[in-house]
PLY file of the C-alpha trace (Angstrom):
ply
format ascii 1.0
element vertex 267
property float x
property float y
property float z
element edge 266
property int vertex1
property int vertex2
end_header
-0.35 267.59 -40.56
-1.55 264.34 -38.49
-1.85 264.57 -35.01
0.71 262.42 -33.25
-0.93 261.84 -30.18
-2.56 258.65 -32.28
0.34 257.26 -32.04
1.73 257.52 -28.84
-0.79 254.84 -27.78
1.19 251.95 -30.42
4.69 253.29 -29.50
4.22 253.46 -25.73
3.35 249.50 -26.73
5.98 248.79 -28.96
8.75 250.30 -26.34
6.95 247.91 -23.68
7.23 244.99 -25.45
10.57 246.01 -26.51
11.71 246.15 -22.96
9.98 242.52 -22.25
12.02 241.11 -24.67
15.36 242.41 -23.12
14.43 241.35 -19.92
13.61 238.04 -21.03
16.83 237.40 -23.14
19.15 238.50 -19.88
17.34 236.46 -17.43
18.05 233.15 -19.86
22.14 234.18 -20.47
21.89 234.67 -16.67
25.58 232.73 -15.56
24.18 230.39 -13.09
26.72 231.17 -10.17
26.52 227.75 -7.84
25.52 227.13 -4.76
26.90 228.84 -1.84
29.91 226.54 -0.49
29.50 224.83 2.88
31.33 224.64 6.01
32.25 220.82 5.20
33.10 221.83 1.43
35.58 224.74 2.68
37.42 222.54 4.58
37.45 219.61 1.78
39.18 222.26 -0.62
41.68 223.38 2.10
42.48 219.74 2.78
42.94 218.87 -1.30
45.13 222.35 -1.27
47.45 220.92 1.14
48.11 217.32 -0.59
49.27 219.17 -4.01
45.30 218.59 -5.35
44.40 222.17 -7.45
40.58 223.09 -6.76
40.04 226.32 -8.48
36.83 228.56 -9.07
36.48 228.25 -12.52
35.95 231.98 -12.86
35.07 234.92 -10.87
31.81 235.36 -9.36
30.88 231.66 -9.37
31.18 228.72 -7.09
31.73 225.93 -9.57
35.12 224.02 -9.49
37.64 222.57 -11.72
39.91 220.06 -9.52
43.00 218.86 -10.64
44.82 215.70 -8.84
48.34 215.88 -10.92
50.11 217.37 -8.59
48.52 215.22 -5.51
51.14 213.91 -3.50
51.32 209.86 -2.49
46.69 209.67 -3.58
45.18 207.51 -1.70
41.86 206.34 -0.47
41.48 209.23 2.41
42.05 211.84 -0.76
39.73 210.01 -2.90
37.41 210.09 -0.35
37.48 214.65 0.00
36.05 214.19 -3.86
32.31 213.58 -2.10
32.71 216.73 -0.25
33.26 219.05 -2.86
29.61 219.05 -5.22
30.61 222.09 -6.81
33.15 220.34 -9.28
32.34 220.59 -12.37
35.50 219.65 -13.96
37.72 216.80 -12.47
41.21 215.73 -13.98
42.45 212.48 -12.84
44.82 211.57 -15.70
47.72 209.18 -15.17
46.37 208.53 -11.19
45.83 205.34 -10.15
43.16 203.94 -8.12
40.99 201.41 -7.13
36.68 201.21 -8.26
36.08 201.97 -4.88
37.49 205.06 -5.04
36.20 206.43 -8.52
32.85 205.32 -6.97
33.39 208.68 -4.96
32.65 210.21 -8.12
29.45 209.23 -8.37
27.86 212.33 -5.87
29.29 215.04 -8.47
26.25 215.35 -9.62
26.92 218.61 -11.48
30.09 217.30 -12.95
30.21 217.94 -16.78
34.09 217.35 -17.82
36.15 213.92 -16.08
39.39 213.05 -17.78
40.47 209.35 -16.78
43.52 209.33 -19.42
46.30 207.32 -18.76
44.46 205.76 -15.25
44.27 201.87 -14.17
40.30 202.57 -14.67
38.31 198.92 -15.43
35.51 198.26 -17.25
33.62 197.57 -14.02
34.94 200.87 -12.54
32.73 202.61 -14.91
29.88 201.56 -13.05
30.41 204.90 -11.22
29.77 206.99 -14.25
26.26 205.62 -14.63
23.99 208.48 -12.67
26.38 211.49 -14.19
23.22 213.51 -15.63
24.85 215.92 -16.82
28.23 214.63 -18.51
29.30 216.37 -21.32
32.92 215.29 -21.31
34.85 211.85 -20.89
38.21 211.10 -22.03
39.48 207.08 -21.84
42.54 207.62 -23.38
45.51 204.84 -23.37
43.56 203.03 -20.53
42.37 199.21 -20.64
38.47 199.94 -21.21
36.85 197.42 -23.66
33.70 196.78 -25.27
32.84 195.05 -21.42
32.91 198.66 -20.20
30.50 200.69 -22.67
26.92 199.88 -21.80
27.77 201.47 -18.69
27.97 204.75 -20.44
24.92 204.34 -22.06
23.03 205.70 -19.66
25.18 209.36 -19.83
22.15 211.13 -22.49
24.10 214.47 -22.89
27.73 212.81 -23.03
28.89 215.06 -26.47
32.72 213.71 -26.72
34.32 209.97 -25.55
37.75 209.58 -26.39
38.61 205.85 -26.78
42.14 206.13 -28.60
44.24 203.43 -27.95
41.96 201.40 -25.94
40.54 197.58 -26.56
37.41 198.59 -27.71
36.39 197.56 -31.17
34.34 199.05 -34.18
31.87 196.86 -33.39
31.30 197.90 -29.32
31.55 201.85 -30.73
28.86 200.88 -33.24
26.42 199.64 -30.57
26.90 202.64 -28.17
26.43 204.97 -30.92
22.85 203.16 -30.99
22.82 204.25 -27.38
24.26 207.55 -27.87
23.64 209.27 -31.24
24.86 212.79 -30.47
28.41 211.48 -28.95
31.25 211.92 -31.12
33.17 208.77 -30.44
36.98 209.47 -30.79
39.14 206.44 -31.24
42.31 208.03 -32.72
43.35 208.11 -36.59
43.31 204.78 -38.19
46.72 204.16 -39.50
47.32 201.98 -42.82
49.34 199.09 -42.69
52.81 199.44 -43.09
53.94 198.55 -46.36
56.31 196.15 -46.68
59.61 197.08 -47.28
61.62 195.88 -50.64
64.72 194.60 -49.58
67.63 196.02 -51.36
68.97 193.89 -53.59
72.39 191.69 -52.62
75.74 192.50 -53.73
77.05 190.19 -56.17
79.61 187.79 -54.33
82.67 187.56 -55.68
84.30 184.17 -55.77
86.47 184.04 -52.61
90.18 184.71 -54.44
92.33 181.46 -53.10
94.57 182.21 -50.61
97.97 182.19 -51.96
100.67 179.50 -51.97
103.24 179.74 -49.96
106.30 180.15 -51.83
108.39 176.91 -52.08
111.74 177.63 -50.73
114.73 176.50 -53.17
117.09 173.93 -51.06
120.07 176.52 -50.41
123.14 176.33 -52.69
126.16 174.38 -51.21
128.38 176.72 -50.60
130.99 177.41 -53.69
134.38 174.94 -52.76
137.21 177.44 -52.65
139.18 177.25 -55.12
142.13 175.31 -55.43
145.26 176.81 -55.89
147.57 175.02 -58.44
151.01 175.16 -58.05
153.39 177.74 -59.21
155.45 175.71 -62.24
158.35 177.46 -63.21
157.78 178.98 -66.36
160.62 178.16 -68.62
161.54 181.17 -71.14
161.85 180.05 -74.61
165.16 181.50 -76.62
164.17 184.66 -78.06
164.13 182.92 -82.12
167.38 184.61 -84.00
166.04 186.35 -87.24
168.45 185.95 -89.99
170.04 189.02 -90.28
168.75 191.07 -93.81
171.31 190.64 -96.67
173.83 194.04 -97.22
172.30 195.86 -99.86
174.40 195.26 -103.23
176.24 198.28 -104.49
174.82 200.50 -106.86
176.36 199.72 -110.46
177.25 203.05 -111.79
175.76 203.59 -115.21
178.27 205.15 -117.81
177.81 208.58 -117.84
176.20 209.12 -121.76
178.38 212.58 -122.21
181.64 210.77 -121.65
182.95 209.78 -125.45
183.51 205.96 -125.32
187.04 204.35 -126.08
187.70 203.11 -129.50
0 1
1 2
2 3
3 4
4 5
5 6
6 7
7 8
8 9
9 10
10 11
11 12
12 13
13 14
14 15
15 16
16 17
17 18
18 19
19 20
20 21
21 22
22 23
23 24
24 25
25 26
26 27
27 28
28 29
29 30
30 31
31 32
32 33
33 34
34 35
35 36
36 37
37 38
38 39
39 40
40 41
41 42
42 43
43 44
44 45
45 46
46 47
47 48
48 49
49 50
50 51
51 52
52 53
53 54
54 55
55 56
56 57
57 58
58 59
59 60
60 61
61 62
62 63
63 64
64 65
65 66
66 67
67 68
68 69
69 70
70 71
71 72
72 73
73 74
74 75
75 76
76 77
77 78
78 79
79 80
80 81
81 82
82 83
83 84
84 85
85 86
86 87
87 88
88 89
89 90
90 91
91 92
92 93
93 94
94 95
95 96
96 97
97 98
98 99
99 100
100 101
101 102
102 103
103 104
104 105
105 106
106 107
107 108
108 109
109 110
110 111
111 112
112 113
113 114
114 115
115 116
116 117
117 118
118 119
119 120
120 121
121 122
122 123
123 124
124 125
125 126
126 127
127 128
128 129
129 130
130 131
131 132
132 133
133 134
134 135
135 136
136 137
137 138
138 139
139 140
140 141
141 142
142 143
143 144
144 145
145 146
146 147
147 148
148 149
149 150
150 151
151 152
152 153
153 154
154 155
155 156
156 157
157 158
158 159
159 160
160 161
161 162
162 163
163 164
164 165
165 166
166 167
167 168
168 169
169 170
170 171
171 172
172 173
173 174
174 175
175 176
176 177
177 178
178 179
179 180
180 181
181 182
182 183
183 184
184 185
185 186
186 187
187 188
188 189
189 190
190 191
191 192
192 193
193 194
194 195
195 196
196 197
197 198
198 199
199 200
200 201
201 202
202 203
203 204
204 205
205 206
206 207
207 208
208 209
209 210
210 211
211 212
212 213
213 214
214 215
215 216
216 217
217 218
218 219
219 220
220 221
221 222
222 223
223 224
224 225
225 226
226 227
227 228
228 229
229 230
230 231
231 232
232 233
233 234
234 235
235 236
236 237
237 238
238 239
239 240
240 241
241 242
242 243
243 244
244 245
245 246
246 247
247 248
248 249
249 250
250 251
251 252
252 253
253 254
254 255
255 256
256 257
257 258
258 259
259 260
260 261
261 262
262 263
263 264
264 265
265 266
């Protein structure tokens, strides 16, 4: 039988490395957890909090943010302005808000801002000037909002910007084709392309019928003068004729009596 103290030596360094390894993979999956929040970024929150604004930790354990204006009551430039305070977003809905380009421009310090949904906003092409220095953009959603081809080389500069929705915007094939130079990795959403309608065949007429004349009026016959009452004629005396005297019949002649044949005649 070998002795197995020859290889304790390679397992002892096989378990080691082993162990290196794990160590290694758990310190990259490491959740980074955020900075620490401020004084000034406390108060920011509690002040969104109060106007309807949601500002949520994304998850236990962390200090990263999703912020959600839909509920904000009466936005305006003052609760624009609490965006600046808060670094920690990471995720910022502003769908169907309106504002002005100065206040997206308070955007522009979320440096660690990976998700912005501007659906449904009065956003402008030169509003997206803001957008420019967002590093680390993953995220943007233009949805039903006036951007057009104007608008796009400002997002050029966004090199890890993964998904831009552009549905039922201005911006044309050809303004998508020249970001794409720009952007390679973006998938550029712009909504199904419908085919045209097709015309409808219109269903054919009823045959019209020859309008039937209206009918005549029925002549009226000139009214019968009325019958002249008869006249009476006057009563003549009828005079009775003489019953005619018919000849009274003749008396019937008397039978001749025939000789009676037994009787012997007279010589």
């Amino acid at each position: 039988m070998k002795n197995p103290s020859r290889f304790l030596p390679s397992l002892l360094v096989g378990f080691t490395c082993l162990l290196t390894s794990f160590a290694t993979r758990a310190a990259e999956e490491k959740v980074d957890a955020g900075p620490p929040a401020t004084a000034e970024e406390t108060k920011a929150v509690e002040e969104l909090a109060k106007r309807g604004v949601r500002a949520d930790l994304v998850a236990n354990g962390v200090n990263w943010r999703y912020v959600n204006f839909r509920g904000a009551e009466k936005p305006d430039a003052a609760l624009y302005a609490l965006i600046k305070s808060v670094p920690s977003i990471v995720e910022l809905n502003l769908a169907g808000m309106q504002f002005t380009p100065a206040d997206l421009a308070n955007v522009a310090s979320l440096k660690n801002l990976t998700v912005l949904n501007l659906s449904s906003t009065n956003v402008t092409d030169e509003g997206l000037v803001s957008l420019e220095k967002l590093e680390k953009l993953q995220s943007l959603n233009l949805f039903s909002t006036g951007i057009t081809d104007a608008g796009l080389p400002h997002l050029a500069p966004l090199k890890n910007l993964r998904r831009l929705y552009l549905a039922e915007t201005k911006v044309t094939d050809a303004g998508v084709d020249t970001l794409k130079k720009e952007l390679p990795q973006a998938q550029i959403n712009r909504g199904a392309t419908l085919a045209p309608p097709v015309a409808a065949t219109p269903a054919p007429k009823p045959e019209e019928k020859p309008a039937t004349p209206p009918a005549k009026p029925t002549e009226e016959k000139p009214a019968l003068p009325p019958a002249k009452p008869e006249e009476k004629k006057a009563d003549v005396p009828t005079q009775s004729k003489p019953a005619e005297e018919k000849p009274a019949p003749p008396a019937p002649k008397p039978e001749e009596k025939k000789p009676d044949a037994a009787a012997p005649q007279a010589k």
